[in-house]
C-alpha positions, 0 to 999 in steps of 0.5 A: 906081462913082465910086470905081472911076472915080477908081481908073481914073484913078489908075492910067492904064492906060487914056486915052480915054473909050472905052478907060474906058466899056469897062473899066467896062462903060458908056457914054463918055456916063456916063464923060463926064457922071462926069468933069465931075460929078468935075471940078466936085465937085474931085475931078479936072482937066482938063488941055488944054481951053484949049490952042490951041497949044503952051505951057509946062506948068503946074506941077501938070500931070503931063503937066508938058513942053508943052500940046497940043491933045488929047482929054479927059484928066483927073487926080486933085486932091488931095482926088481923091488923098485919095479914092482913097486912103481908104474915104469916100464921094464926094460 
């Protein structure tokens, strides 16, 4: 499950935590509590969580014009990338 989560994040087709618990099938609750245990783990990045107002885009972040004040919204790290990319198992 944490993989297809992973891949669910990858691909970007969906963007809230409703539109994921809706194409997995569980609770924004899970999707939730699956993010932060991914982001903690290193598996992703939240991006937004600290914007006030609108700044210049961190580097790495693919949103890359300006922060804004948003939703959750995470993206895969590399070892998140590696991941996804391979059969291993999370951890």
């Amino acid at each position: 499950m944490l993989h297809r989560f992973l891949e669910t994040i990858r691909t970007g087709d969906v963007q809230s935590l409703s539109e994921i618990a809706r194409t997995m099938d569980i609770s924004p609750d899970m999707v939730l509590r699956m993010a932060q245990e991914l982001t903690h783990k290193g598996y992703l990045q939240e991006i937004g969580t600290n914007c006030d107002e609108p700044q210049k885009g961190c580097p790495d972040c693919p949103v890359n014009n300006t922060c804004q004040v948003m939703g959750k919204h995470w993206f895969l790290t590399e070892k998140g990338r590696v991941a996804v990319s391979s059969t291993a198992t999370i951890k």
